[in-house]
N, C-alpha and C positions, 0 to 999 in steps of 0.2 A: 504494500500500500504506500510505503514515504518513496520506493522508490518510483513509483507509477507519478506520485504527487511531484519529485522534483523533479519530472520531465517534464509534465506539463507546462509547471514553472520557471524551467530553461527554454521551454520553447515560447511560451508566452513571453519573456526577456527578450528572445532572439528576435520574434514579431517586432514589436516594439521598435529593439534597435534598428532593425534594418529598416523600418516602416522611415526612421526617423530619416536614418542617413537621403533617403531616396525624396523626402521633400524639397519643394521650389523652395526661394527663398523672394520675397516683394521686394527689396530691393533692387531685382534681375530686371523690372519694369519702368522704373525710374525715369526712364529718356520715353518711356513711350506715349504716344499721342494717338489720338485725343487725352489731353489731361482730365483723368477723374472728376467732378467737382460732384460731388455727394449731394450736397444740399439743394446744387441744382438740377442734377437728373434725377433724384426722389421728390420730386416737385410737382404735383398736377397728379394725373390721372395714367396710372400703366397698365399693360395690358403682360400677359406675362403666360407661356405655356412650357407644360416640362413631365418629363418623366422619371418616374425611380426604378430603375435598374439592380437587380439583386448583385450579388458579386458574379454570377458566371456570364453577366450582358442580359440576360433574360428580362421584356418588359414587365415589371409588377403591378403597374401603376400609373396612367395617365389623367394629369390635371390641366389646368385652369386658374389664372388668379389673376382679378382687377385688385388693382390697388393705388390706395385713396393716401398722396403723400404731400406731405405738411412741415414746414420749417417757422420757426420764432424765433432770430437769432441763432445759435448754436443747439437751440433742440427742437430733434424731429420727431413727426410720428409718419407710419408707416404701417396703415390699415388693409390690410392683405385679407380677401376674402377667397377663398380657396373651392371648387367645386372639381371631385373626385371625377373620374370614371365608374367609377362604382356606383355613381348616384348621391355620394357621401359628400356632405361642408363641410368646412372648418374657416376661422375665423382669428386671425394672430393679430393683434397688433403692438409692436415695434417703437422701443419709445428708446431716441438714441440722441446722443452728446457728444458732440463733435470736442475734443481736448486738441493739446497742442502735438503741433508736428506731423497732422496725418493720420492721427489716432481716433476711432471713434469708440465709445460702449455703449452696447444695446441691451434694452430689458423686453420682454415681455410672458405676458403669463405662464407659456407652459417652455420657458428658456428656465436653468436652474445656473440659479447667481445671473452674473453677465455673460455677455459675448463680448467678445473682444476683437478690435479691428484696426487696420492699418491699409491708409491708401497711398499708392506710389504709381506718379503717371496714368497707365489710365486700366490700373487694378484695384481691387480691395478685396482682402485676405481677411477672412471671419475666422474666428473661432469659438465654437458653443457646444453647450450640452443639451439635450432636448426633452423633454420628457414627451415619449411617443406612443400613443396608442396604437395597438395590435392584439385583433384579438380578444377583447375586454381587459387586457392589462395593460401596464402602463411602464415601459422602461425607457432608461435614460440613455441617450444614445449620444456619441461624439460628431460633431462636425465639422469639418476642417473645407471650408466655402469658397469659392476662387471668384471673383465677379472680375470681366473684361470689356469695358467700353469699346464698343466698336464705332460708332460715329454717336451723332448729337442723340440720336433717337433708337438706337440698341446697344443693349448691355446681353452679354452671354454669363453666364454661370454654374459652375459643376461645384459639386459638394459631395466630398466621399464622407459615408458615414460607417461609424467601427463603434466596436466595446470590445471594450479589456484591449483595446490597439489592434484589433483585427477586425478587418475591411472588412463591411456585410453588403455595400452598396453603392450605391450613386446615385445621385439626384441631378441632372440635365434642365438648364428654363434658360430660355429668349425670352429678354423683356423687350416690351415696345410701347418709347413714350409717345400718348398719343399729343 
C-alpha cells in the first residue's frame, strides 16, 4: 500500500513538474499588436462562442455567451450569461480591478478567492480556481486562461483546465465585440 501511495505521488510531482517546465511565459507577447486595453475591449456588448474539449480532443460541450461589460474607472464588471448545448444557463458575473503594471484581479461567485491576471501586448494570462458543477457535485477545478486580441473587435481564448496538475481539458471561445 505506501509503496503503491509513493508512486502515485512521484508521479503526481512529475505531472506537475513537467506540466510546469512546458508553460508560455506573457512576457513572450510584449511587442505584440494590437495592444490589449482591457477596459476597452470588455466594454459594451460581446458576443462570445466556444467549446470544452475533454483531454483526448473529444467535443463535450458546446456554448454560447452574451456579455454585458462595464468599466468605473479601474473596476469592471463583466456579466456573462452563458447558454449550454445541452439546453442548460448559467450566469457568472466578473467583478475585476485593474492594479499597477498590467495586473488585473477578478472575483466572482463560483471563482474560489481570486483570479489573477497579467496583460502584455495584446494577451492576458488568467489564473483561477472554479468551483464547477458536474453531475450534481460541485468541484474545484484549475484554470490557466490565454486570451489573444486579434484586431479591435476579436479576442481568441483557450483555457486548459486540470486538478491535482493534470490536464482534464480545454475550453476554446471567439469573442466578438459587437
Amino acid at each position: 500500500m505506501k509503496k503503491r501511495l509513493l508512486i502515485a505521488v512521484l508521479a503526481l510531482a512529475l505531472a506537475t513538474v513537467l506540466g510546469g517546465c512546458a508553460s508560455q511565459k506573457i512576457d513572450t507577447y510584449t511587442a505584440e499588436k494590437p495592444v490589449l486595453d482591457l477596459q476597452q475591449y470588455f466594454n459594451g456588448t460581446l458576443d462570445a462562442y466556444g467549446v470544452f474539449t475533454d483531454r483526448s480532443g473529444t467535443v463535450v460541450k458546446r456554448f454560447t455567451v452574451v456579455m454585458r461589460c462595464t468599466w468605473e474607472g479601474d473596476e469592471g464588471t463583466l456579466d456573462e450569461r452563458f447558454s449550454y448545448s445541452d439546453g442548460s444557463q448559467q450566469t457568472r458575473i466578473w467583478h475585476l480591478s485593474k492594479q499597477a503594471d498590467g495586473h488585473f484581479v477578478g472575483r466572482a461567485d463560483d471563482v474560489v478567492g481570486q483570479a489573477q491576471g497579467e496583460s502584455r501586448g495584446n494577451t492576458l494570462h488568467w489564473n483561477y480556481t472554479l468551483n464547477l458543477p458536474v453531475d450534481g457535485k460541485i468541484y474545484e477545478m484549475q484554470f490557466d486562461d490565454w486570451m489573444y486580441l486579434m484586431n479591435d473587435k476579436v479576442m481568441l481564448n483557450k483555457a486548459t483546465m486540470s486538478k491535482f496538475g493534470i490536464r482534464l481539458g480545454e475550453v476554446t471561445l471567439s469573442f466578438f465585440k459587437r
